[in-house]
Steps between C-alpha positions, in 0.01 A plus 500: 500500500271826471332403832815465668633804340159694651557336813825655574448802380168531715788407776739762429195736455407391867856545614482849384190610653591408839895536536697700754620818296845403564410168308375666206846675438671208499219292275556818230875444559483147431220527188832728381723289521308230332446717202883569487613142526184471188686773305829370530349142382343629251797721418745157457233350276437775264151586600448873432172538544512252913812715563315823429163425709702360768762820570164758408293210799826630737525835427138509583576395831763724586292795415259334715737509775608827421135643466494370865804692628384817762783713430402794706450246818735220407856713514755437366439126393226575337673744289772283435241189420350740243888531368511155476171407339607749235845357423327139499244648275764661233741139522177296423435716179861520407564137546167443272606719234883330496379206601776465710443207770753717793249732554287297571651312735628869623091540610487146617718567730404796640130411548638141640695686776191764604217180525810352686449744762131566486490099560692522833212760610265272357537199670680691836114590632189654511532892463325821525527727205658774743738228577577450154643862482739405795632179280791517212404267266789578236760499783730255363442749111674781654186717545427716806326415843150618390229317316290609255108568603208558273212767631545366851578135399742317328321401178264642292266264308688218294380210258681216378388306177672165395 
């Protein structure tokens, strides 16, 4: 079990290394949601301590996401992103501290319908990072035309662990 265990996470290591930037947002959006569905789990069963490392493993990765944000290039969306990534980050820590299961699925939600998007530019094609800032990704969120971009590109450096 430890090999295959090493094995995949030598894949997803892999994955990282060599995926389109517009992949990597939607791999952090889906390692979010993972840890959400985790918290509320562990939420139903009682497990304080799961429930905690899994909504502290997701609020990790939306300050990833926001640490990625260009808010001088990125507009307007980026701004807004940065509004959302903050609200997302103060729901997480309320719902821990009331350990109230709504809020969670508040989060869920939101980070459910923003991979949503980034998945439709995902699998649409192959694209240029200047092309990227010509894309709306959150389109169907409400958010304005503009993507974010990060010093010249979309992303700055990210890392996923299991």
């Amino acid at each position: 079990m430890n090999d295959n265990k090493y094995f995949a996470n030598r894949y997803q290591e892999m994955d990282v290394n060599t995926a389109p930037p517009v992949h990597l947002i939607v791999m952090l959006y889906e390692a979010g949601i993972r840890s959400l569905e985790d918290a509320r789990g562990c939420m139903e069963r009682k497990d304080i301590a799961g429930r905690a490392k899994a909504v502290n493993k997701c609020s990790a990765i939306i300050s990833e996401l926001q640490s990625s944000l260009n808010i001088k290039e990125g507009g307007e969306i980026a701004s807004s992103l940065n509004r959302l990534y903050d609200y997302m980050k103060s729901t997480l820590l309320r719902a821990s501290v009331e350990q109230e299961p709504k809020l969670i699925a508040e989060v869920l939600g939101l980070l459910e319908n923003l991979c949503s998007a980034w998945r439709q530019i995902d699998s649409s094609a192959v694209v240029t990072s200047d092309e990227l800032g010509k894309l709306n990704p959150v389109q169907n969120a409400g958010f304005p035309e503009k993507l974010p971009v990060v010093d010249g590109g979309l992303l700055g450096s990210f890392s996923i662990s299991a």
